[in-house]
C-alpha positions in Angstrom: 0.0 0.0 0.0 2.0 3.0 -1.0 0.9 6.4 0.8 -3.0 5.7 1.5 -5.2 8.7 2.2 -6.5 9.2 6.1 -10.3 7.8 5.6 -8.8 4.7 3.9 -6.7 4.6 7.6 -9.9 5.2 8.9 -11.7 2.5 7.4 -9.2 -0.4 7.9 -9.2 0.9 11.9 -13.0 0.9 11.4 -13.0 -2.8 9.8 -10.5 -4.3 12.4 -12.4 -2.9 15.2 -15.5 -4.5 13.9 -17.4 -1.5 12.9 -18.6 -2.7 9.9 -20.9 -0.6 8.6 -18.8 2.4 9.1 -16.0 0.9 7.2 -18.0 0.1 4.4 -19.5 3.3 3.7 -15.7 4.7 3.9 -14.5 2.4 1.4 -17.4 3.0 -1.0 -16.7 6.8 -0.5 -13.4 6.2 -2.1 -13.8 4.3 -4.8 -16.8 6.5 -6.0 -13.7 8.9 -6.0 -11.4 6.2 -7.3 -13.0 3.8 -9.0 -9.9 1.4 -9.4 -8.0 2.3 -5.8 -6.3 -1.2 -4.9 -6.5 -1.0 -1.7 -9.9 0.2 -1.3 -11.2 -2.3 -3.6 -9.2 -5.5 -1.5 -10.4 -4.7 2.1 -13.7 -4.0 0.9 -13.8 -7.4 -0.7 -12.7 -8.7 2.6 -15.7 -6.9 4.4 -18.1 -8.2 2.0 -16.7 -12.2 2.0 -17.0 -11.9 6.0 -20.2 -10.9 5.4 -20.9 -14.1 3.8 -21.2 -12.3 0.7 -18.7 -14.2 -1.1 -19.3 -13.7 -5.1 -19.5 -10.1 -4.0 -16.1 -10.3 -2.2 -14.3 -12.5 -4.7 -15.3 -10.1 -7.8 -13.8 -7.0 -5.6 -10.6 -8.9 -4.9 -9.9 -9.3 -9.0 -11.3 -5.8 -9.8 -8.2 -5.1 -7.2 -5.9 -7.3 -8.4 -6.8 -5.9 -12.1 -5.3 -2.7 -10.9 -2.2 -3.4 -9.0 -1.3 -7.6 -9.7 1.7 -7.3 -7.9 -0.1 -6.9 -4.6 1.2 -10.9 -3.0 -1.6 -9.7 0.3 -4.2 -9.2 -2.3 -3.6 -12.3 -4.2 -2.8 -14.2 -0.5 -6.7 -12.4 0.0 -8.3 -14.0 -3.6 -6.7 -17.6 -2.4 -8.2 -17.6 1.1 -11.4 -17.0 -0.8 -11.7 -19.2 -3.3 -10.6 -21.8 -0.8 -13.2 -21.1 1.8 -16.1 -21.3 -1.7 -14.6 -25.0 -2.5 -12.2 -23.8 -5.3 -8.5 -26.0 -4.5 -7.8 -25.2 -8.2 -8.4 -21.7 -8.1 -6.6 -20.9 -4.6 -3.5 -23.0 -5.8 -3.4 -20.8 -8.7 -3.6 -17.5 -6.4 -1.2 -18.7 -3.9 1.3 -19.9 -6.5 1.1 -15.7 -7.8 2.0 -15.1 -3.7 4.8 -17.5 -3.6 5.9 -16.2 -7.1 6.2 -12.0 -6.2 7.1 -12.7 -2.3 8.9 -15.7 -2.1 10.1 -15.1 1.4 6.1 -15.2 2.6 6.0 -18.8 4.2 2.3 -18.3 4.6 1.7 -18.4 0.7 4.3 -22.0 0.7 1.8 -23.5 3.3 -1.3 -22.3 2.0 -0.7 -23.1 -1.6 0.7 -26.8 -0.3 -3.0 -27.1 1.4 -4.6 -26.8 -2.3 -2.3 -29.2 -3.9 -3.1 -31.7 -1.0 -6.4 -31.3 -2.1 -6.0 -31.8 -5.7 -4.0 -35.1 -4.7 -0.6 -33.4 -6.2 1.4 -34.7 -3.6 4.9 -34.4 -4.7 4.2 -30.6 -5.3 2.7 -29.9 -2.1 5.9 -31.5 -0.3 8.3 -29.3 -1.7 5.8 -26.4 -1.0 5.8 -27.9 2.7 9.6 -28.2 2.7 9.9 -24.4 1.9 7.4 -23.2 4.7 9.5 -25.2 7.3 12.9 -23.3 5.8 10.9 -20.0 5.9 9.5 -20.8 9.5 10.9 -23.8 11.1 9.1 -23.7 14.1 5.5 -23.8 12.2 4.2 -26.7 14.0 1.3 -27.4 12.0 3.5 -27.7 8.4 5.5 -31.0 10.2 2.0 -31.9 11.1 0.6 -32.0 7.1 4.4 -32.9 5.8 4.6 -36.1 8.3 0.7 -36.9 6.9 2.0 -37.0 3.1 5.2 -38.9 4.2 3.3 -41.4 6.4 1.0 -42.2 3.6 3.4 -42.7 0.8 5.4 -45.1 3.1 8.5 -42.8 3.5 9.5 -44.0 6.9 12.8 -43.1 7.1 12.2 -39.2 5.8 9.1 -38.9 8.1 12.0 -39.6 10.9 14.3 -36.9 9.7 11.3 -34.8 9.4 10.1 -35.1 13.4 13.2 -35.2 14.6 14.0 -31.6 13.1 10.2 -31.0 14.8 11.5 -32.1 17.9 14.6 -29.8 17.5 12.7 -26.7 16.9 9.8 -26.9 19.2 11.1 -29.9 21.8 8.2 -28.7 24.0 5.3 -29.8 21.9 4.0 -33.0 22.5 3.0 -34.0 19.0 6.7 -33.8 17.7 7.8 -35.8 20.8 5.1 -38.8 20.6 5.8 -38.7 16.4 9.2 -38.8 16.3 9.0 -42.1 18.6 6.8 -43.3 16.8 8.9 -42.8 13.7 12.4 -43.3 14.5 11.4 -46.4 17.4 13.3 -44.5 19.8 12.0 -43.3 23.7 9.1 -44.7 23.2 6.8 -44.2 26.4 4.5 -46.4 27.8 2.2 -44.1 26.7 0.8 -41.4 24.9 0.8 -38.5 27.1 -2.3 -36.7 28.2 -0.9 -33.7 26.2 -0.7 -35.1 22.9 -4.0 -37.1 23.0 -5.8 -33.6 23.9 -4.1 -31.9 21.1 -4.5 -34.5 18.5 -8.0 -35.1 18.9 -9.3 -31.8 19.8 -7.5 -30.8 16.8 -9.6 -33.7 15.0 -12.9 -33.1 16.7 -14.6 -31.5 13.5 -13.8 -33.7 11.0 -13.5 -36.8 13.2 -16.8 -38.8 11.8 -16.3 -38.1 8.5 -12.8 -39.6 8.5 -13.9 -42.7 10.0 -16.4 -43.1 7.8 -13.9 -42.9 5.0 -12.0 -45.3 6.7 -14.7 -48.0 7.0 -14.2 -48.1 11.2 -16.2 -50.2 12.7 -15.2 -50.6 16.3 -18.1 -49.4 18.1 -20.3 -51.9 16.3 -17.9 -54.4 16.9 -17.5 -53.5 20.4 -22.1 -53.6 20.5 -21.7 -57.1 18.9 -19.7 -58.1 21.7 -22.2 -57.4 24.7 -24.7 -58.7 22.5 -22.8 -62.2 23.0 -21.7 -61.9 26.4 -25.0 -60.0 27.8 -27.4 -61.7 25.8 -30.4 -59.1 24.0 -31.3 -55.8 25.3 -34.5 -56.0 27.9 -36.2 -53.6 29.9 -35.4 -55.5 33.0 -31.7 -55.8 32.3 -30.5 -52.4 32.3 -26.8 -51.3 33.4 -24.8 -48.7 34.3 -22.5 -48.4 31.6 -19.3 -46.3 30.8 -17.5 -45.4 27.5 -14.2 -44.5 28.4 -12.7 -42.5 25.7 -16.0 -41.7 24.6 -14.9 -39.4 21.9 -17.4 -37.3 19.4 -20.2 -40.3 21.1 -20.3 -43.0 18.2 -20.5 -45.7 20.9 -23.4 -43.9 22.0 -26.6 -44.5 20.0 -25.5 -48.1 20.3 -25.2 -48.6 24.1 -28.3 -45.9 24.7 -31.1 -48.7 25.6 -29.0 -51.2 27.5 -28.4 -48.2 29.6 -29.9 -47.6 33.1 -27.3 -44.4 33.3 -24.6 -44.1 30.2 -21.5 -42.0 31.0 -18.8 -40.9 28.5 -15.2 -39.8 29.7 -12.7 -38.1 27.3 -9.7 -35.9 27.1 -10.8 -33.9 24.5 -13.2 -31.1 25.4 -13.7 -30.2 21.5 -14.6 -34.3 21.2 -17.1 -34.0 23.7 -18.8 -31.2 22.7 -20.1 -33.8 19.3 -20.5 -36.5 21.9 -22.9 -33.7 23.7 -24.9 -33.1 20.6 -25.6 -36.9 20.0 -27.9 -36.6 23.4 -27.1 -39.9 24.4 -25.3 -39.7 27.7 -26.3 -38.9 30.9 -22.9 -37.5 31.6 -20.3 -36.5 30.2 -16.4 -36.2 31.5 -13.6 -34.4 30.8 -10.6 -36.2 32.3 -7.8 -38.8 31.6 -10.2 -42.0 31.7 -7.9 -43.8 33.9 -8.0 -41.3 37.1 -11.6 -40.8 36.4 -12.0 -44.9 36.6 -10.4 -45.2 39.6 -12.2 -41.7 41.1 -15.3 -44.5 40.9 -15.7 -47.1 42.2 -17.4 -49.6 41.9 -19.7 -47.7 39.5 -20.4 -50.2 36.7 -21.4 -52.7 35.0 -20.1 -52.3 32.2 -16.3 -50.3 30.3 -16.6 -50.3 26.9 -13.6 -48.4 25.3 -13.5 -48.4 21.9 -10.0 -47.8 19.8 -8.9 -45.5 23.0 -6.6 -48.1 24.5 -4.0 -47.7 21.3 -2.8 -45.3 22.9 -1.8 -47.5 26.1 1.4 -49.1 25.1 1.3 -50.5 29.2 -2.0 -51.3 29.9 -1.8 -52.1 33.4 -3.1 -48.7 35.0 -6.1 -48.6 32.7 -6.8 -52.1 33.0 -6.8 -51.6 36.9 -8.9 -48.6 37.0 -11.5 -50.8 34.6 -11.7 -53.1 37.6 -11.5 -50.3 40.4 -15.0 -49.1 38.8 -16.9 -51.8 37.6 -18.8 -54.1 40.1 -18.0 -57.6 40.8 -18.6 -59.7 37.9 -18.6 -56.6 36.0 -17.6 -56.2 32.1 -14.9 -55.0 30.5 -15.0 -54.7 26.4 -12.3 -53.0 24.5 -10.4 -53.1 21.0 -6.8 -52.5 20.8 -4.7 -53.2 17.3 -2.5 -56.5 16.9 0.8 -56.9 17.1 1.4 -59.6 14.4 5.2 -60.4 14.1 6.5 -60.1 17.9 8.7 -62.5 19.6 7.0 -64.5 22.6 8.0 -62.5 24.9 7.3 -59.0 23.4 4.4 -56.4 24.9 3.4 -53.7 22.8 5.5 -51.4 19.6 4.1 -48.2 18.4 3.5 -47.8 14.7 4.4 -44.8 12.6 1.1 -43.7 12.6 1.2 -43.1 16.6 -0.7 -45.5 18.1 0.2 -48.5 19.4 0.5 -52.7 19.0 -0.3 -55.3 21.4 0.7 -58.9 21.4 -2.2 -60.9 22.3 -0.4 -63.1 25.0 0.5 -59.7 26.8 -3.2 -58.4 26.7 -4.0 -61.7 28.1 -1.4 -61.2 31.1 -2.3 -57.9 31.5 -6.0 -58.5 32.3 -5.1 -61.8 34.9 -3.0 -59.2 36.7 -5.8 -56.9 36.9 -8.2 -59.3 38.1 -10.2 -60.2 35.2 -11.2 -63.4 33.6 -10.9 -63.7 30.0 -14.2 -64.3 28.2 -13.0 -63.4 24.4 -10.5 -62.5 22.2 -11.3 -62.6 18.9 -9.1 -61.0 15.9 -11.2 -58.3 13.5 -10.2 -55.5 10.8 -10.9 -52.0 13.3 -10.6 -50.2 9.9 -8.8 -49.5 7.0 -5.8 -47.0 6.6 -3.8 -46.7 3.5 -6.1 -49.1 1.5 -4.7 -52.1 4.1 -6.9 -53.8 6.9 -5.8 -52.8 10.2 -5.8 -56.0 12.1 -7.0 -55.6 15.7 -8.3 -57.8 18.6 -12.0 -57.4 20.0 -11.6 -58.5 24.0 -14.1 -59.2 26.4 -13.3 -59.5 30.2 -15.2 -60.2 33.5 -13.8 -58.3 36.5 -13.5 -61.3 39.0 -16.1 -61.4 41.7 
């Protein structure tokens, strides 16, 4: 913006202040004075696509762009629009014009890498990725999308290289910690700390159900199956007291809703909660690490169901205590973890690249005796499919010993 005139001042103060209406009528007055003024023409573009008039907004951004293309903000401006209307193609386009005039703008690397993910140009949106980290290397969410692109094309050993210069610029985020031993197999923890699982899947909560569904999961339902078997059909006179410990955005809900007496949900996402909320099938819902909220009751129930929550327990021995801490005697205890297919006899667990973790079935089976439960069922089953392979899992079913 070279040299703008007071009442354009006025109205950007105006527009960031959130007086809208005052802004606007400023930015008209100039362009009824200057039909073509840039500047003018941008931010009142910006006014009108906030207004949710986006056509409006996207035609004043190229009327501004018309009159001064070399504007990178403007063009930045255009991209975010036609990426908020649907248009990947489009925003690449405009972003690629950012990256081209200010090269040294890591905003327009990432940005225009988001579009190419979405057209499924992958090789391009990597390098775009690469060049955002070297602009900013501390931009946590670029390892985040990089490490996605890498995991999913199989590139184990650069997905390593890439966490581990995560680690080295932010060693305080929990993400680049847990990925990086996931990765490289190094200082792995037992498990995933409360930190990282209340990132992750708050960070996932709005898109959660729609990614399962693409990923054909089908835990819950297998989970439902599973008390069908053990508890025999749902009656009015047979109600329990039932927990869903990692309840999550509530799939497990709908399907546990009439064996319930009471149905409680425990998660440590707030953001995954607030979907479970909206499903109205709980009578409460909790936000804390399941395991101190098990043993803060117990015995509460008569039934833990915790579907695809305990992959990230690589030890299951505190959760599998708190499990028998609240449930009453004779209580049950259902839960999927994934399989760990290739271990020697006397492995536990592994963590994957993709961050969760592996169980041997011998340990699980250990683990639960020491907790004082009886094994009523372990049965293998696909939990979902990820990167067009089954991943192989184990439904189990316990009885907490009288």
């Amino acid at each position: 913006m070279n040299s703008p005139d007071p009442m354009l001042l006025k109205a950007i103060a105006a527009h960031q202040s959130g007086r809208t209406s005052e802004a606007k009528v400023m930015y008209q007055r100039i362009l009824r004075r200057r039909p073509h003024d840039a500047d003018a023409l941008n931010f009142l573009g910006m006014l009108e696509f906030q207004a949710g008039q986006h056509a409006r907004g996207i035609e004043l951004l190229q009327k501004s762009l018309q009159s001064l293309p070399s504007n990178p903000h403007a063009w930045m401006n255009l991209g975010n629009m036609l990426m908020g209307t649907g248009d990947p193609e489009g925003g690449a386009r405009a972003y690629e014009q950012v990256t081209g005039l200010a090269p040294e703008m890591w905003q327009g690397w990432f940005n225009r890498a988001t579009c190419l993910r979405r057209l499924r140009r992958l090789e391009d949106a990597i390098e775009c990725l690469k060049t955002a980290i070297s602009l900013k290397p501390d931009h946590d969410l670029a390892y985040e999308k990089l490490g996605m692109i890498l995991y999913r094309a199989g590139e184990t050993r650069k997905l390593a290289e890439l966490y581990a210069d995560w680690v080295k610029y932010n060693p305080d985020n929990p993400t680049a910690r847990h990925m990086y031993a996931a990765a490289a197999g190094e200082a792995v923890p037992d498990r995933a700390s409360d930190e990282y699982v209340r990132a992750t899947f708050d960070s996932f909560a709005d898109d959660f159900d729609e990614n399962l569904l693409e990923l054909g999961y089908r835990a819950p339902q297998l989970l439902a199956e599973a008390l069908e078997r053990h508890l025999g059909p749902v009656t009015d006179t047979a109600r329990l007291d039932i927990l869903d410990a990692g309840a999550g955005t509530g799939l497990c809900g709908p399907l546990l809703r009439n064996r319930s007496r009471t149905l409680v949900g425990v998660d440590l996402s707030s953001g995954m909660l607030d979907k479970a909320r909206a499903r109205r099938s709980y009578d409460e819902l909790a936000v804390m690490e399941l395991t101190a909220f098990m043993l803060s009751r117990p015995a509460s129930f008569d039934v833990v169901l915790s579907a695809d929550t305990l992959c990230y327990f690589g030890a299951l021995d505190e959760a599998l205590s708190g499990a028998a801490r609240c449930l009453r005697p004779g209580g049950l205890l259902a839960f999927t973890v994934e399989r760990w297919e290739d271990a020697d006899a006397t492995a536990r667990f592994s963590m994957g690249a993709h961050g969760r973790y592996l169980h041997t079935q011998s340990y699980v089976e250990s683990a639960l005796l020491h907790a004082g439960f009886a094994s009523g069922e372990i049965s293998p089953a696909v939990l979902r499919v990820e990167l067009g392979t089954d991943v192989n899992g184990m439904v189990v079913v316990a009885r907490r010993k009288a």
